[in-house]
TIKE-964001 format. One record per residue (C-alpha): residue in one letter; z negated, x, y. Coordinates in steps of 0.5 Angstrom, whole numbers, padded with zeros to 4 digits, always signed. Layout:
REM residues N
AZXY...
//
This chain:
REM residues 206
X+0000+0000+0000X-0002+0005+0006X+0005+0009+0005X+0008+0003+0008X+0004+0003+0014X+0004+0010+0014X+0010+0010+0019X+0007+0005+0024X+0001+0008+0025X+0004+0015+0025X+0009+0012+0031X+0003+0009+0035X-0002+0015+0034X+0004+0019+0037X+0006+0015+0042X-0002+0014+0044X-0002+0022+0044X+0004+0024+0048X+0002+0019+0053X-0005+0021+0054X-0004+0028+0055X+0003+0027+0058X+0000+0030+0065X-0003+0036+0061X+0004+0037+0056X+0008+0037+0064X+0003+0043+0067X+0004+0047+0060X+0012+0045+0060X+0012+0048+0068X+0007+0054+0065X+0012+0056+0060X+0018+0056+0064X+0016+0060+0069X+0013+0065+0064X+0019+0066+0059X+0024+0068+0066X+0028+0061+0066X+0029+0061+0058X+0027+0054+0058X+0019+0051+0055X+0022+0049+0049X+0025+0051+0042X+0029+0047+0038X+0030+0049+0030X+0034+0046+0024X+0028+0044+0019X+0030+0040+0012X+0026+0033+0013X+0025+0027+0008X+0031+0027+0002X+0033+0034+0005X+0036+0030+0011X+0036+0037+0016X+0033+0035+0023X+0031+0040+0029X+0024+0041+0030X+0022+0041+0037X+0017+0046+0039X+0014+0050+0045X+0018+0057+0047X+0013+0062+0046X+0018+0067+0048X+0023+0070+0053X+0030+0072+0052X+0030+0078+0055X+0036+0084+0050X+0036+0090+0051X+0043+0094+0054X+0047+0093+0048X+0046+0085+0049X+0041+0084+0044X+0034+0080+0043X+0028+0085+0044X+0024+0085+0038X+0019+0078+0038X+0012+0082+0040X+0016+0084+0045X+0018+0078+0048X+0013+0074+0047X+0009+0072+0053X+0002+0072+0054X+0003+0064+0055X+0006+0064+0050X+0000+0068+0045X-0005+0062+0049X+0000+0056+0046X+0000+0059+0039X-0007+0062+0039X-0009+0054+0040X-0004+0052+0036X-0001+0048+0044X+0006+0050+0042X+0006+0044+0035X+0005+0038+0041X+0012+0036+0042X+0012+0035+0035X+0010+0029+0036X+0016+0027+0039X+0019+0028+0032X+0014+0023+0029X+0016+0018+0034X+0023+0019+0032X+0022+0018+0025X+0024+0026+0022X+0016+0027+0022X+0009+0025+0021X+0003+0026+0022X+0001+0029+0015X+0005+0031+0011X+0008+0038+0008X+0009+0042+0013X+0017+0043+0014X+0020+0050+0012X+0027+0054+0014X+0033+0050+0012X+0035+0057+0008X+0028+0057+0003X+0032+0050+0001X+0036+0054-0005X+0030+0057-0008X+0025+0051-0010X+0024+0050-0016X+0025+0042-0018X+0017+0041-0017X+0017+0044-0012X+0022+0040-0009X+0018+0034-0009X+0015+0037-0001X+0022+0033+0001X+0021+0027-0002X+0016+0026+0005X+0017+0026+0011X+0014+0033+0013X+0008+0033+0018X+0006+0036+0024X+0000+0038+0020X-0001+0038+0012X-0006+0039+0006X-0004+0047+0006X-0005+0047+0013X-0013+0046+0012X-0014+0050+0005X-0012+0056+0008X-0004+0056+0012X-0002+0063+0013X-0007+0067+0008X-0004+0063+0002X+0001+0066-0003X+0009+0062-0003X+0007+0059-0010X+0001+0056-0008X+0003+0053-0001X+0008+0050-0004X+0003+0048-0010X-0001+0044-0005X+0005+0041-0001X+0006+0037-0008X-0001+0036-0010X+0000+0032-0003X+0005+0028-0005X+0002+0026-0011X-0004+0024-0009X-0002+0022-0001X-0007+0016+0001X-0010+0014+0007X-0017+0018+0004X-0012+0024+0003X-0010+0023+0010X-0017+0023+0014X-0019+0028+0011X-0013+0033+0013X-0013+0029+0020X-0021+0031+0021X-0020+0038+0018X-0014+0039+0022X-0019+0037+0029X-0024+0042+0026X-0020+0048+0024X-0017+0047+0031X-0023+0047+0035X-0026+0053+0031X-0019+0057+0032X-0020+0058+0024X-0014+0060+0020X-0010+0061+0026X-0007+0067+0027X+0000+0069+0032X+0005+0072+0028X+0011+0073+0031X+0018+0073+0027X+0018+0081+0026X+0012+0081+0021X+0014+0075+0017X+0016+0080+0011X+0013+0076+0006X+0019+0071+0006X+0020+0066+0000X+0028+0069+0000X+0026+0076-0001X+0021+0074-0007X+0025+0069-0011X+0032+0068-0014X+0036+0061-0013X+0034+0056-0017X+0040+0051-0016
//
């Protein structure tokens, strides 16, 4: 039963948080602007949503786009603001997901949706993640997020579909707030030290 009121009340929580931080998102919006020298306050990227159906997620920019003579990006640490440090390190920069989530490509809790090329290396359990809507937090993200290994995270992902419920849910929405609150398992790394990619660990399953 709560799966079919999932939506409308992913769609109305949104619509309430969006509203009631609206002047907070638009300081913050400004704030990034200015900070990453004109490269725009947001990141749009293709991620695989519910059925692998692929959407852009939206998030805050944490980084200019400032290249070096040759026309090329600086290296992420290099690029990253010390805005952008602040909206990652308070986790600020998810906060426009929630348009997402009134779009209908998200919700609230759900797994959280990966790089559209880990798509080939699921394996056909794991490939259940997709058959949810991604969330803007999730199961994995309050049992221990970046410190986990792939095979785990993508364990819990399914442990989540397979036992979602609107207890489920509370408790990941409650944890989310403490974890949050506390800074805990929240870390900022920037694209230059993500090497433990599921890509480089496994071959395609399909």
């Amino acid at each position: 039963m709560y799966k079919y009121v999932k939506r409308s009340f992913d769609f109305l929580f949104s619509l309430l948080v969006l509203t009631c931080l609206s002047p907070f998102l638009l300081i913050i919006t400004l704030w990034l602007h200015i900070a990453n020298k004109g490269a725009g306050a947001f990141f749009f990227q293709p991620r695989p949503g519910k059925d692998e159906k692929i959407f852009k997620v939206i998030k805050y920019k944490s980084m200019t786009d400032e290249r070096d003579a040759e026309g090329n990006l600086l290296p992420d640490a290099q690029r990253l603001t010390k805005v952008g440090r602040f909206v990652r390190a308070t986790s600020i920069d998810e906060l426009p997901q929630f348009i997402n989530v009134l779009k209908g490509d998200m919700a609230l809790i759900g797994p959280r949706p990966l790089l559209v090329e880990y798509l080939p290396y699921y394996t056909e359990r794991e490939a259940l993640r997709h058959t949810v809507r991604p969330g803007v937090t999730g199961y994995t993200q309050v049992h221990g997020r970046n410190n986990l290994s792939w095979d785990k995270r993508l364990e819990m992902d399914v442990y989540y579909v397979e036992h979602l419920s609107f207890k489920t849910d509370f408790m990941v929405f409650w944890q989310t707030v403490v974890n949050v609150l506390s800074h805990k398992d929240v870390q900022v790394i920037t694209g230059d030290q993500k090497t433990s990619k599921l890509s480089q660990q496994r071959q395609p399953q399909r």
